[in-house]
MIDOSE-1310 file (N, C-alpha, C; in nm, 2 decimals, decimal comma, always signed):
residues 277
xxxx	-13,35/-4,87/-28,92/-13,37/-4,77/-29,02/-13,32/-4,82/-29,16; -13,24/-4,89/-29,11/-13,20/-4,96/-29,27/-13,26/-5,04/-29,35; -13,30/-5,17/-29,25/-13,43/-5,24/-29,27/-13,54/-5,17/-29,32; -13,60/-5,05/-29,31/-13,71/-4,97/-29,29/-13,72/-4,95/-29,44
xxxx	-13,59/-4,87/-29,53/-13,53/-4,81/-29,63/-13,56/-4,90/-29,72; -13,47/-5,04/-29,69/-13,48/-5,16/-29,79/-13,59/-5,17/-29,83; -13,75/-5,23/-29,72/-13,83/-5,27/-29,73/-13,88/-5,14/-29,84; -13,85/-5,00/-29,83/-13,94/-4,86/-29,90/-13,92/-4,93/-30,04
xxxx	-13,77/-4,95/-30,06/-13,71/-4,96/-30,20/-13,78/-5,07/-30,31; -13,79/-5,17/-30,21/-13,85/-5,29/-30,32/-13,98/-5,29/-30,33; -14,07/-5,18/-30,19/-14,20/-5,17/-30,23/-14,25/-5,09/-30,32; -14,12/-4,99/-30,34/-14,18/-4,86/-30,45/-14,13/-4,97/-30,58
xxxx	-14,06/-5,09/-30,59/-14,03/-5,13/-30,74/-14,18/-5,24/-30,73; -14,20/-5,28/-30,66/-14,34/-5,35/-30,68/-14,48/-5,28/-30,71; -14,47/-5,13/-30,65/-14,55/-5,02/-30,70/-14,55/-4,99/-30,85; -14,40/-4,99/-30,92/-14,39/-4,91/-31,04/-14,43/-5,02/-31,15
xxxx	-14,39/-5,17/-31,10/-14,38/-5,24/-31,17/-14,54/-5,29/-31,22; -14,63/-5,27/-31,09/-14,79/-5,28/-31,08/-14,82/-5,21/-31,16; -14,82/-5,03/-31,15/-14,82/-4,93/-31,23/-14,81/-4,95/-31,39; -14,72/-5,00/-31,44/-14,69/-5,06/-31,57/-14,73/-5,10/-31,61
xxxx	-14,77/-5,28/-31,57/-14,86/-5,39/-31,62/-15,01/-5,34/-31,65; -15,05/-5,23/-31,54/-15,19/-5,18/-31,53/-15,15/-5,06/-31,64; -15,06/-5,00/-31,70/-15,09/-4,89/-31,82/-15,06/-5,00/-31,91; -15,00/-5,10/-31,96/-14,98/-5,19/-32,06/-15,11/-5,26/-32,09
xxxx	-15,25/-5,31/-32,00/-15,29/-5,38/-31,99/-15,39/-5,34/-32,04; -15,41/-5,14/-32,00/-15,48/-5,07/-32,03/-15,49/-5,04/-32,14; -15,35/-4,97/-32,21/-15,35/-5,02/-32,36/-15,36/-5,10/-32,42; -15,36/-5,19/-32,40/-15,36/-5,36/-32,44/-15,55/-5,36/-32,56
xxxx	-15,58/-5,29/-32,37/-15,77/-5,35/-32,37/-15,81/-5,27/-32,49; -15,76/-5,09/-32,46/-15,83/-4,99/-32,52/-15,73/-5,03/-32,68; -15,69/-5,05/-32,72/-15,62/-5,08/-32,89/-15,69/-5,20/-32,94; -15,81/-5,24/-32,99/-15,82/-5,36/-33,02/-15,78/-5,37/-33,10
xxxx	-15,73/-5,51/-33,17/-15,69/-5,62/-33,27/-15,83/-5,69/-33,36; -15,75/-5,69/-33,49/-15,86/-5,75/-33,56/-15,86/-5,88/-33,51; -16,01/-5,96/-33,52/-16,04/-6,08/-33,54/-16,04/-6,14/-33,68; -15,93/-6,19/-33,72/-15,87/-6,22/-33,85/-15,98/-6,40/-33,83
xxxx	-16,00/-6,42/-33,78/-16,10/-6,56/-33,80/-16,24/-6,52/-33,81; -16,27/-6,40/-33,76/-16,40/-6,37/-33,80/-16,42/-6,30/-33,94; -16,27/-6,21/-33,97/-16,27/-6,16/-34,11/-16,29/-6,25/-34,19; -16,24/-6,30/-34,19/-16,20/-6,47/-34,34/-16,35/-6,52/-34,31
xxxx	-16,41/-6,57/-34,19/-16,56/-6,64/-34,23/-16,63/-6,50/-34,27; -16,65/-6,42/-34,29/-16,75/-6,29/-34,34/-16,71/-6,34/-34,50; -16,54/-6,33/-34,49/-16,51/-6,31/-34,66/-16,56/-6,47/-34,72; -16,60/-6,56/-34,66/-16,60/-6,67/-34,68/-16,48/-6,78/-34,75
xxxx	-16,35/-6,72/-34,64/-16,23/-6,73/-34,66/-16,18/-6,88/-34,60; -16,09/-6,96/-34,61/-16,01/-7,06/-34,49/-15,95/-7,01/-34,40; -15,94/-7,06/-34,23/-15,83/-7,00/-34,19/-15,76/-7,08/-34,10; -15,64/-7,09/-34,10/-15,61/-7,19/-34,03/-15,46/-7,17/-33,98
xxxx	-15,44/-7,21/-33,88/-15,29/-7,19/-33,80/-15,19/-7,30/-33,82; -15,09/-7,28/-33,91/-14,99/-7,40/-33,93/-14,86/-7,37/-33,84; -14,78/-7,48/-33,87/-14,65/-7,48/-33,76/-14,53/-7,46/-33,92; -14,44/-7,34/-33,86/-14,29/-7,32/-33,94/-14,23/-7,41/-33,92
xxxx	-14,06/-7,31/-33,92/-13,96/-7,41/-33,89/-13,98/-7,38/-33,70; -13,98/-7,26/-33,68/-14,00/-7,20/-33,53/-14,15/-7,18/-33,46; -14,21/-7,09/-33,57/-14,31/-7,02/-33,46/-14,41/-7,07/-33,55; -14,54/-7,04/-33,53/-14,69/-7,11/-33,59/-14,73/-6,96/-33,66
xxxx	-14,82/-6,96/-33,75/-14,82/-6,84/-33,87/-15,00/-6,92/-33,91; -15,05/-6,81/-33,87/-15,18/-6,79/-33,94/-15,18/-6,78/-34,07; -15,32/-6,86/-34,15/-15,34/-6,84/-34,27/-15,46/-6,84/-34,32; -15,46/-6,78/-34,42/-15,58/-6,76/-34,46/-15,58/-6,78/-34,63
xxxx	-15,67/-6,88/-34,69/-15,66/-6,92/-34,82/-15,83/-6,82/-34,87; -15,78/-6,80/-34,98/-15,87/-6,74/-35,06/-15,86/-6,85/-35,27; -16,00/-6,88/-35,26/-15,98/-6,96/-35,39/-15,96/-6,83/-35,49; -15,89/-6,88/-35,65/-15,93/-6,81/-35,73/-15,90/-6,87/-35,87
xxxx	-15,87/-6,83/-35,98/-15,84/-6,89/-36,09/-15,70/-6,90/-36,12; -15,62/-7,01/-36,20/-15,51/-6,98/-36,24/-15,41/-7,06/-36,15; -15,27/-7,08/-36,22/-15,15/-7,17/-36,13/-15,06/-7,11/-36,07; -15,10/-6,94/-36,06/-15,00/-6,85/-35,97/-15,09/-6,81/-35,88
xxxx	-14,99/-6,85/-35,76/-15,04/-6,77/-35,63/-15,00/-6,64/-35,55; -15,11/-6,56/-35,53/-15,03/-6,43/-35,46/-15,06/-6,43/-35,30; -14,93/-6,40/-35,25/-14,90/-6,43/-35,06/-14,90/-6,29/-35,08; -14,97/-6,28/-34,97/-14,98/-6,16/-34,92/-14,95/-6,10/-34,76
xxxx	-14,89/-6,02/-34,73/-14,83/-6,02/-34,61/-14,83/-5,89/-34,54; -14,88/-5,85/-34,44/-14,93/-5,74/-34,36/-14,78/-5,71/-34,28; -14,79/-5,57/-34,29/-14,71/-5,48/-34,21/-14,66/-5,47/-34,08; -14,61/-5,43/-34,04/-14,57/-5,40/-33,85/-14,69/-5,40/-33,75
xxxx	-14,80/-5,35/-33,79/-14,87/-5,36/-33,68/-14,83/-5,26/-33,57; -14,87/-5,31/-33,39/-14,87/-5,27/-33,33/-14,71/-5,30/-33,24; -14,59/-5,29/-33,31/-14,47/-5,30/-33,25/-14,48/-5,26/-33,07; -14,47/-5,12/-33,10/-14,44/-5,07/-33,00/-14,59/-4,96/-32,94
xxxx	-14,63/-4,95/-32,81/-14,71/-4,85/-32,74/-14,65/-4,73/-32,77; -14,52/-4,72/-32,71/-14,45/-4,63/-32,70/-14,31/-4,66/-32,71; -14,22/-4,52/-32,71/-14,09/-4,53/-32,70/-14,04/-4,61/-32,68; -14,06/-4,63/-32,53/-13,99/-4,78/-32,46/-14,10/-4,88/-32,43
xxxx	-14,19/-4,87/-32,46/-14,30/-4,96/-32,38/-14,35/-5,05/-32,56; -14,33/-5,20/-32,54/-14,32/-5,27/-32,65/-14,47/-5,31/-32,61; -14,59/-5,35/-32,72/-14,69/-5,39/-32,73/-14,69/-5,49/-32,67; -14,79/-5,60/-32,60/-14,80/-5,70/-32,61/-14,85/-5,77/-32,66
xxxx	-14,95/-5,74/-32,76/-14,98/-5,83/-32,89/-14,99/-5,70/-33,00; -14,88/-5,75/-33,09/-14,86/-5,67/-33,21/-14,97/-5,65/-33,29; -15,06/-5,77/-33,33/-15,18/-5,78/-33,44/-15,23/-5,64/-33,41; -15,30/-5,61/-33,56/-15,31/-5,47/-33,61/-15,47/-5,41/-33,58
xxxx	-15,50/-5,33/-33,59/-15,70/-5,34/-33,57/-15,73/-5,36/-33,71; -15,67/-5,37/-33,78/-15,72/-5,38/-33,91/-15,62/-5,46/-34,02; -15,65/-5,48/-34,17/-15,57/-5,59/-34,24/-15,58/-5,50/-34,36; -15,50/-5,43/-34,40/-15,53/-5,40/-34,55/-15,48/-5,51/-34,63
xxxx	-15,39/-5,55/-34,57/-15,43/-5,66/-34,70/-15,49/-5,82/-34,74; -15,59/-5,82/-34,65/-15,72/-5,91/-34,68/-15,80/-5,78/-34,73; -15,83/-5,65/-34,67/-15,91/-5,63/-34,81/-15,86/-5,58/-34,90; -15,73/-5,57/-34,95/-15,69/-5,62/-35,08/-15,67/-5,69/-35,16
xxxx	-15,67/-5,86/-35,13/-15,70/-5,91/-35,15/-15,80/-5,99/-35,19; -15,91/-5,93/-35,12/-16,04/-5,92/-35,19/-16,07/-5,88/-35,31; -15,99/-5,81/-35,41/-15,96/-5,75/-35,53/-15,93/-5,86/-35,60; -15,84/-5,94/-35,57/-15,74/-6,02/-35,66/-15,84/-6,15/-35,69
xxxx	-15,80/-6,19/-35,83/-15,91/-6,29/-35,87/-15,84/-6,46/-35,90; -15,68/-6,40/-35,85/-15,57/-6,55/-35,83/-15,62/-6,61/-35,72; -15,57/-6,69/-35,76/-15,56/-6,78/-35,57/-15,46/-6,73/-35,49; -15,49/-6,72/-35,39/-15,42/-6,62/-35,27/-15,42/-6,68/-35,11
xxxx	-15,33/-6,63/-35,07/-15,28/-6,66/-34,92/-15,22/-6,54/-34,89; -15,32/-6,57/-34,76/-15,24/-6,43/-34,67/-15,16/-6,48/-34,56; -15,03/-6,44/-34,53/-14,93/-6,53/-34,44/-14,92/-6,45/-34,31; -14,98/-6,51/-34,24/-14,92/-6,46/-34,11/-14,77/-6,48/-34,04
xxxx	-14,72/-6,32/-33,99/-14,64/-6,32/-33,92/-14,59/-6,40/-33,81; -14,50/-6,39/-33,72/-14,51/-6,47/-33,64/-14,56/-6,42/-33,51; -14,67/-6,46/-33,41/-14,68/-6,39/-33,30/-14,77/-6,28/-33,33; -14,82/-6,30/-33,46/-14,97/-6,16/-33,51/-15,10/-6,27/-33,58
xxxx	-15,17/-6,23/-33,49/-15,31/-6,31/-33,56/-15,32/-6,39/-33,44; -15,34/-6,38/-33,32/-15,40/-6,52/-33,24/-15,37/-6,61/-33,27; -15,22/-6,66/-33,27/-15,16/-6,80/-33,29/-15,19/-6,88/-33,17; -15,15/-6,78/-33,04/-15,14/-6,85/-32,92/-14,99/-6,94/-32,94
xxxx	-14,88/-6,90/-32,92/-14,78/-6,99/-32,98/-14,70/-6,92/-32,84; -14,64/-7,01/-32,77/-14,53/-7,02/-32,68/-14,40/-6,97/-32,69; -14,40/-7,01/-32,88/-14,24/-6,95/-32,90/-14,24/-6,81/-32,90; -14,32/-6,77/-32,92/-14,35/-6,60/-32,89/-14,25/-6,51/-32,80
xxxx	-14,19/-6,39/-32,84/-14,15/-6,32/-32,76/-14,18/-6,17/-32,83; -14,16/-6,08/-32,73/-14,13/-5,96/-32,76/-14,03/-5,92/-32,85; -13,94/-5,97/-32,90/-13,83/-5,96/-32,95/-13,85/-5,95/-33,10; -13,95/-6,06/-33,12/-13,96/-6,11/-33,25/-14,09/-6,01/-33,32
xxxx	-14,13/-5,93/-33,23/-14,21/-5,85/-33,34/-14,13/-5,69/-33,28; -14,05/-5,70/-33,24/-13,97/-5,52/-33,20/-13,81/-5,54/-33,30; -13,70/-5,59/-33,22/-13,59/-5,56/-33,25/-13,54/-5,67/-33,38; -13,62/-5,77/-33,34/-13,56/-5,90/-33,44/-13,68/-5,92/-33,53
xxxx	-13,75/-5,84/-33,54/-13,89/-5,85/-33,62/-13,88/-5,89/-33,76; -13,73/-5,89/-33,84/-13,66/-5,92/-33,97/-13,59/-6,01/-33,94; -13,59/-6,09/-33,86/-13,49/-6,16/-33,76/-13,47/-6,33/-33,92; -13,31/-6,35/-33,90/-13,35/-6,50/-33,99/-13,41/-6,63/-33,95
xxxx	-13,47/-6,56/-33,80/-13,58/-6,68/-33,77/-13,69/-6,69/-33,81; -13,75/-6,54/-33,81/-13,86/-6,54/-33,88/-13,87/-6,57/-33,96; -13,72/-6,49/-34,09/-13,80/-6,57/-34,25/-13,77/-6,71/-34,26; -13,71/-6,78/-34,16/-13,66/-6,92/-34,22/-13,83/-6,96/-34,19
xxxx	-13,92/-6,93/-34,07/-13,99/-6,98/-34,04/-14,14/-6,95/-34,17; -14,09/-6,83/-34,19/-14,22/-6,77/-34,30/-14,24/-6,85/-34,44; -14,05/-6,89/-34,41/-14,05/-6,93/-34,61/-14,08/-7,11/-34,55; -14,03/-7,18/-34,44/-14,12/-7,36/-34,48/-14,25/-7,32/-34,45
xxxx	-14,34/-7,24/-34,42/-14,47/-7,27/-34,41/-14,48/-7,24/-34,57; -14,39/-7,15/-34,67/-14,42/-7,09/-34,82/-14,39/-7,16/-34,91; -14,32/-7,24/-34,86/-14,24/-7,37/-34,98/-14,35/-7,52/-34,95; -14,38/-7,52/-34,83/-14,50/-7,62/-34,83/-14,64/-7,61/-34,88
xxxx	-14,66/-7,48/-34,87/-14,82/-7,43/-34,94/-14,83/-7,41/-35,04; -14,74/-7,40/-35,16/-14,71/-7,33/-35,28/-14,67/-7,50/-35,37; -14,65/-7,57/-35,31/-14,63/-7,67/-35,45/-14,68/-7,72/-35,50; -14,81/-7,69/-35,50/-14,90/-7,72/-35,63/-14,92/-7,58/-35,73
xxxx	-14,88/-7,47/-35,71/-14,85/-7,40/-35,79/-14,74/-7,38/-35,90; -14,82/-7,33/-35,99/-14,67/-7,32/-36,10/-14,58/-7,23/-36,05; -14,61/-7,09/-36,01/-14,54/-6,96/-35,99/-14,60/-6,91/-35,86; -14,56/-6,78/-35,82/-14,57/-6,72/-35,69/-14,56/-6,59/-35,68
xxxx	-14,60/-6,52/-35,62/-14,62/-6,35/-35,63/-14,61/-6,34/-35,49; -14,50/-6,24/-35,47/-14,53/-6,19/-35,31/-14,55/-6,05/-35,31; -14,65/-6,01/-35,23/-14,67/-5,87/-35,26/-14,67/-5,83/-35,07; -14,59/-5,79/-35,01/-14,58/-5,70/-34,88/-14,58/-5,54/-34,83
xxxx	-14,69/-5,51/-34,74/-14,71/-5,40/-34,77/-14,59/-5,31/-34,59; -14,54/-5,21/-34,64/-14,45/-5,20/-34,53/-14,35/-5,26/-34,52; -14,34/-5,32/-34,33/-14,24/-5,40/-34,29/-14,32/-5,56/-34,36; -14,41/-5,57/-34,41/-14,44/-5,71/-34,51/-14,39/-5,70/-34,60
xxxx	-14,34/-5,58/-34,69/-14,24/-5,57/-34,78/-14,12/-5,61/-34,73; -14,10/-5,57/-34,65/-13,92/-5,61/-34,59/-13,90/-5,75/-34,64; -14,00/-5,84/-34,53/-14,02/-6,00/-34,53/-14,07/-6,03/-34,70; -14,09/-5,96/-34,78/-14,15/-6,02/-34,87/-13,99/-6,06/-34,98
xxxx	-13,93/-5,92/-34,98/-13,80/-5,91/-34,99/-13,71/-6,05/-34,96; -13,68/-6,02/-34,84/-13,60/-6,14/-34,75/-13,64/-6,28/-34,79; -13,76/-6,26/-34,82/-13,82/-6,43/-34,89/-13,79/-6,46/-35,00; -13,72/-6,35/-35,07/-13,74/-6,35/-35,23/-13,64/-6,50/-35,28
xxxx	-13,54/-6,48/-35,20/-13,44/-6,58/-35,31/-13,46/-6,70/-35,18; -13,55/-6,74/-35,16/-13,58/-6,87/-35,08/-13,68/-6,95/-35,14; -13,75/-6,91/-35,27/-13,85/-6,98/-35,30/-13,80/-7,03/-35,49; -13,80/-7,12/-35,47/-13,77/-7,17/-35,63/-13,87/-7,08/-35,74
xxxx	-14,02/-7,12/-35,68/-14,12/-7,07/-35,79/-14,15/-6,92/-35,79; -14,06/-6,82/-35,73/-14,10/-6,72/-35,74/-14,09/-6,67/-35,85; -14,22/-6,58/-35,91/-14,19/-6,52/-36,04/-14,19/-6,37/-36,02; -14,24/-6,28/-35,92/-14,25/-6,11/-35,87/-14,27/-6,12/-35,75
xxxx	-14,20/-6,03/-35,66/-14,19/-5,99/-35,56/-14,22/-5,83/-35,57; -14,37/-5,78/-35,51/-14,39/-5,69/-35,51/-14,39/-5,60/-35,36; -14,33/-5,45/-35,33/-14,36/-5,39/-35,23/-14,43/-5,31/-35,22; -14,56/-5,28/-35,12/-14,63/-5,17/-35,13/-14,54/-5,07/-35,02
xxxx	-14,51/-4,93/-35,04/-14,42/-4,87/-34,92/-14,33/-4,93/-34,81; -14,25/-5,06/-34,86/-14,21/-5,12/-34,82/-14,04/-5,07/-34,75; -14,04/-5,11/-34,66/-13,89/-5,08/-34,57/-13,76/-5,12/-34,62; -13,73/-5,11/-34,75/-13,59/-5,14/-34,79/-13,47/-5,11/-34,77
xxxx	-13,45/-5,01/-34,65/-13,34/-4,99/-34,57/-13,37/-4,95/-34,47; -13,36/-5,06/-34,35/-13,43/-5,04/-34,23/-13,33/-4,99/-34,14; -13,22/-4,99/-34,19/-13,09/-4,90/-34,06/-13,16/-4,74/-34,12; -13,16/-4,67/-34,24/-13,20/-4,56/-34,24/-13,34/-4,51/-34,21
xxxx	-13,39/-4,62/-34,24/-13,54/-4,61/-34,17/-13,57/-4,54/-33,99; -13,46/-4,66/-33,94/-13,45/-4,67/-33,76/-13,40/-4,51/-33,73; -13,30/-4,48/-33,85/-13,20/-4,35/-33,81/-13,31/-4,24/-33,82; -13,34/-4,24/-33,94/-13,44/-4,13/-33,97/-13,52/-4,08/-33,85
xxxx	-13,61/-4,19/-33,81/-13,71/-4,16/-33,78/-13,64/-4,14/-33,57; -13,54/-4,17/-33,53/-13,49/-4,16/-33,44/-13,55/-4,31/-33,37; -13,54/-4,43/-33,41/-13,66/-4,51/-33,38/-13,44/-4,61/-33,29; -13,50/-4,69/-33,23/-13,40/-4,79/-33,17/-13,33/-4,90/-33,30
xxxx	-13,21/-4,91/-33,33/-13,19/-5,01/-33,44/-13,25/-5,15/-33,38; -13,29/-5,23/-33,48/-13,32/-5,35/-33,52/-13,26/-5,46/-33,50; -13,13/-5,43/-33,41/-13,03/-5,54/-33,41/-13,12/-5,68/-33,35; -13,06/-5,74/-33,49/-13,06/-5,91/-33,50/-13,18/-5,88/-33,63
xxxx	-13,17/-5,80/-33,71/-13,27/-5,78/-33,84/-13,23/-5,78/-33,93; -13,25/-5,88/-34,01/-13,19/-5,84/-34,19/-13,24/-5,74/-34,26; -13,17/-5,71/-34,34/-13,18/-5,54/-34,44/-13,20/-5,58/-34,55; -13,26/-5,57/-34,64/-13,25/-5,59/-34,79/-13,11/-5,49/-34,84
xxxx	-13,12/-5,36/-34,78/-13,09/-5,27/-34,86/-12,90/-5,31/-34,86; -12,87/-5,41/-34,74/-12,71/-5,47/-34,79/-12,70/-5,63/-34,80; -12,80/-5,68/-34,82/-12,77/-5,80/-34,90/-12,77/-5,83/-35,01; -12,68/-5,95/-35,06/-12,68/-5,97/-35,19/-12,80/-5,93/-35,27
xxxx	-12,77/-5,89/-35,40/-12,89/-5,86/-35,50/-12,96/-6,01/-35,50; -13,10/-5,96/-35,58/-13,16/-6,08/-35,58/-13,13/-6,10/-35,77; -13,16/-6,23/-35,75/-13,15/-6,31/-35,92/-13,22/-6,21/-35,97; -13,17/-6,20/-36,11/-13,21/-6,14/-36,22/-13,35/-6,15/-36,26
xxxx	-13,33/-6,30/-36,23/-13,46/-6,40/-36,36/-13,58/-6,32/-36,23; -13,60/-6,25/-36,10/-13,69/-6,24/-36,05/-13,77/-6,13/-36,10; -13,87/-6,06/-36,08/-13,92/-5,92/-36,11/-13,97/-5,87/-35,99; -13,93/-5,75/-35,98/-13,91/-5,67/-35,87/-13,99/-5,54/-35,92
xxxx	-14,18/-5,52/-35,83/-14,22/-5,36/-35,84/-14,17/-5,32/-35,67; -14,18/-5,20/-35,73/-14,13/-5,11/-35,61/-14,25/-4,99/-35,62; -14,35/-4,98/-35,53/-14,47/-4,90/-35,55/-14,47/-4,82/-35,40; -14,44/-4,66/-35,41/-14,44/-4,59/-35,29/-14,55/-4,43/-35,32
xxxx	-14,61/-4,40/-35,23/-14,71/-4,28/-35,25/-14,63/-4,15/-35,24; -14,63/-4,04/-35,27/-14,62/-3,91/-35,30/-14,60/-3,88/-35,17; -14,66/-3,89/-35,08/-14,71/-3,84/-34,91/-14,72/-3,95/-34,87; -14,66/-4,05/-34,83/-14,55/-4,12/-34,76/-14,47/-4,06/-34,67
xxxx	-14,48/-4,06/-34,55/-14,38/-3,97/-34,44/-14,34/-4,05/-34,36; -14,36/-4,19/-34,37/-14,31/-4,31/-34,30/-14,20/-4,40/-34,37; -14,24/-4,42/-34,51/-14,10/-4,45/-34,54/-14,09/-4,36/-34,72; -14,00/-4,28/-34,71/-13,97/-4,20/-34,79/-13,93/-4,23/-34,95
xxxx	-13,97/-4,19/-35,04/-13,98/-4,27/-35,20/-13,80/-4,25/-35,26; -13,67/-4,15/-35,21/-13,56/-4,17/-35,22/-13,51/-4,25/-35,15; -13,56/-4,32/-35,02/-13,52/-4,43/-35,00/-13,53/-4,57/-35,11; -13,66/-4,58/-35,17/-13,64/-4,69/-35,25/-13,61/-4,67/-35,35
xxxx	-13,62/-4,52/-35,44/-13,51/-4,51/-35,54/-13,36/-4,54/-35,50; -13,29/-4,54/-35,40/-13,13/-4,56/-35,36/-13,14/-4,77/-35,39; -13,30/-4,79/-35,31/-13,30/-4,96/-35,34/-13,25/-5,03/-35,49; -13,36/-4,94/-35,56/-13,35/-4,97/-35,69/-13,22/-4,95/-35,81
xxxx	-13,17/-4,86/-35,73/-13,03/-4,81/-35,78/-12,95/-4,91/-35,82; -12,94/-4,99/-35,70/-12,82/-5,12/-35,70/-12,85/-5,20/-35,77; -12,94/-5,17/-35,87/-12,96/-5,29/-35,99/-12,94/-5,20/-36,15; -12,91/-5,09/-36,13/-12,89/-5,05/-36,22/-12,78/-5,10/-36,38
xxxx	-12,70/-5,17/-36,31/-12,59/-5,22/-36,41/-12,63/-5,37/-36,39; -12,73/-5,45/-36,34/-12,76/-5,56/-36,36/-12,84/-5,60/-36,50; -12,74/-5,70/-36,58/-12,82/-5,70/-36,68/-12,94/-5,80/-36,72; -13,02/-5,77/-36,80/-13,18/-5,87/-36,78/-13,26/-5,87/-36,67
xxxx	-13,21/-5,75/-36,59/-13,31/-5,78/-36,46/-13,44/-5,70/-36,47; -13,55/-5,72/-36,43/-13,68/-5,64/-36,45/-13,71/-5,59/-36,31; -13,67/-5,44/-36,29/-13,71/-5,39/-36,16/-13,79/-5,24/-36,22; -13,91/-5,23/-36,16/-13,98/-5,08/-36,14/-13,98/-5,05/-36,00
xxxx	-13,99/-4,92/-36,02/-14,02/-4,85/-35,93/-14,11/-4,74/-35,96; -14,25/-4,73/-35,88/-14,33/-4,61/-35,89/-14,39/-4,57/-35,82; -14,38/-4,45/-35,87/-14,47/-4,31/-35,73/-14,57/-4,30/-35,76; -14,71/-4,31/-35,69/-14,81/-4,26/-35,69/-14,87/-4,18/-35,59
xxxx	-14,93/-4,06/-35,71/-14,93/-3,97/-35,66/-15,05/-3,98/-35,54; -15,05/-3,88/-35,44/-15,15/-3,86/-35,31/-15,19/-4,03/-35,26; -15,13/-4,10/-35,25/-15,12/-4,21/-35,18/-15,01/-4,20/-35,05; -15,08/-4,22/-34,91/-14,98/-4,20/-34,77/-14,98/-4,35/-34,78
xxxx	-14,87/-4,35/-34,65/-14,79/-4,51/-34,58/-14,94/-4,61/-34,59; -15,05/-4,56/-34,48/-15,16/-4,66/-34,53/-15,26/-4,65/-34,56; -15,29/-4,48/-34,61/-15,43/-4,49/-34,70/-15,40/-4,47/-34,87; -15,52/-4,50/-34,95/-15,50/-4,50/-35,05/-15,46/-4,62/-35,16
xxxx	-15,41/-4,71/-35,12/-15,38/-4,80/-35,17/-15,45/-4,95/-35,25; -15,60/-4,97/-35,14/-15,73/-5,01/-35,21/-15,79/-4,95/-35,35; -15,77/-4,78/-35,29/-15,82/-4,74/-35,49/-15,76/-4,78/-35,57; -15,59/-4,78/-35,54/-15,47/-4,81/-35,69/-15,49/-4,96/-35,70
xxxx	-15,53/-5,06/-35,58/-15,47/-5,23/-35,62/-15,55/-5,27/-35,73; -15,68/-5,22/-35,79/-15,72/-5,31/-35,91/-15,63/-5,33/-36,01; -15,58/-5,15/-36,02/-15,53/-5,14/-36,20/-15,37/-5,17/-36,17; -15,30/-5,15/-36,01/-15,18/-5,23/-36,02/-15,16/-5,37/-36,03
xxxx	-15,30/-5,50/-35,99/-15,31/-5,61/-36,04/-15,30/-5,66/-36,19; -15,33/-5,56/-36,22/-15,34/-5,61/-36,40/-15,16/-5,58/-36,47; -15,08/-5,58/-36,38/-14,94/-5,53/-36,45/-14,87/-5,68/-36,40; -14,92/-5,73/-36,33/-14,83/-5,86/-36,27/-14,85/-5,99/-36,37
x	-14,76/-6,04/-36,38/-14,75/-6,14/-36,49/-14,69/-6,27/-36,44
């Protein structure tokens, strides 16, 4: 009988654990991911997979005019299925920002995350796009692929939309030539973020919202929509706060109006391009 019990117990965990793989696998199928190598050949773009300091980061070059380059950097993606059930490939169905990018008439790069975009990379874990997704492996790994592709540039623009804000952030005082770091709805305090929204903390994530300020000499927009319900526009006013008695520093912050977390933001990027210097 006992024997009988044991064999029930490991068979019901081999059941639940089958059960699982087949709802993960299921979502997996039914959520497609963009084909970011088919986008770039439509846009008649480059694309190519380089190696960090850790993990390998898709890229995608777009020619344009001029000795400043704008990096461009996509969001969270597909973190989590659910609650507890973590994606297994984060990549997004869609890129808003290759097609915003498509706007910009600089020379541009779009930086892949780590473990998003069909790297195919081993170093890969779950970890690195859920709890450690801000992790200082990531940006160590984000900023050598950014300090190697940028020096033939005079200057540098990072513009992150979301959790690409976070990382755009986190990159900021790593790059000599940076001249603006720009956020579209970007995560600037990701413990209030996690709390708010009742989400799991981030541990092993860096925060902008308590690290040292960034250099003065940098310029900092801060661009959040009206109807935003994902990350709220008093959160990045409290960002912007902490520079208030910094002197010579150039930081904005603006609301625009009837713009949510990810729509809306293709109509505003022409006339917000023409403010970056």
């Amino acid at each position: 009988m006992v024997v009988s019990t044991v064999f029930g117990a490991a068979r019901m965990k081999i059941f639940r654990y089958c059960l699982y793989c087949s709802f993960a696998a299921c979502v997996s199928a039914c959520s497609s991911t963009v084909d970011i190598n088919k986008v770039a050949w439509q846009l008649g773009y480059d694309s190519a997979v380089v190696k960090g300091h850790t993990f390998s980061h898709r890229l995608v070059f777009k020619e344009g005019s001029g000795d400043q380059l704008h990096v461009y950097i996509e969001g969270d993606g597909y973190a989590w299925l659910r609650s507890t059930v973590a994606a297994i490939d984060p990549t997004p169905a869609g890129s808003l920002m290759l097609e915003m990018m498509k706007l910009d008439q600089h020379p541009a790069l779009f930086l892949g995350r780590p473990c998003y975009f069909d790297t195919s990379d081993p170093a890969c874990s779950v970890y690195y796009w859920t709890h450690g997704r801000y992790s200082k492996m990531v940006i160590e790994s984000m900023a050598t692929v950014l300090i190697r592709e940028t020096e033939k540039y005079d200057s540098v623009v990072l513009i992150g939309h979301s959790g690409g804000g976070t990382i755009a952030m986190l990159l900021a005082d790593r790059l000599n030539k940076l001249s603006t770091v720009i956020t579209l709805a970007g995560n600037l305090d990701v413990a209030q973020w996690a709390s708010h929204h009742k989400y799991s903390a981030l541990t092993g994530s860096l925060n902008p919202m308590v690290l040292p300020l960034l250099d003065s000499g940098i310029k900092q927009k801060h661009y959040i929509g009206n109807a935003d319900r994902e990350i709220f526009p008093a959160w990045t006013q409290n960002y912007v706060n902490r520079y208030k008695d910094v002197k010579g520093c150039s930081i904005e912050f603006t609301l625009l109006p009837g713009v949510e977390h990810n729509r809306g933001w293709i109509d505003q990027w022409a006339d917000l391009l023409q403010s970056i210097k």
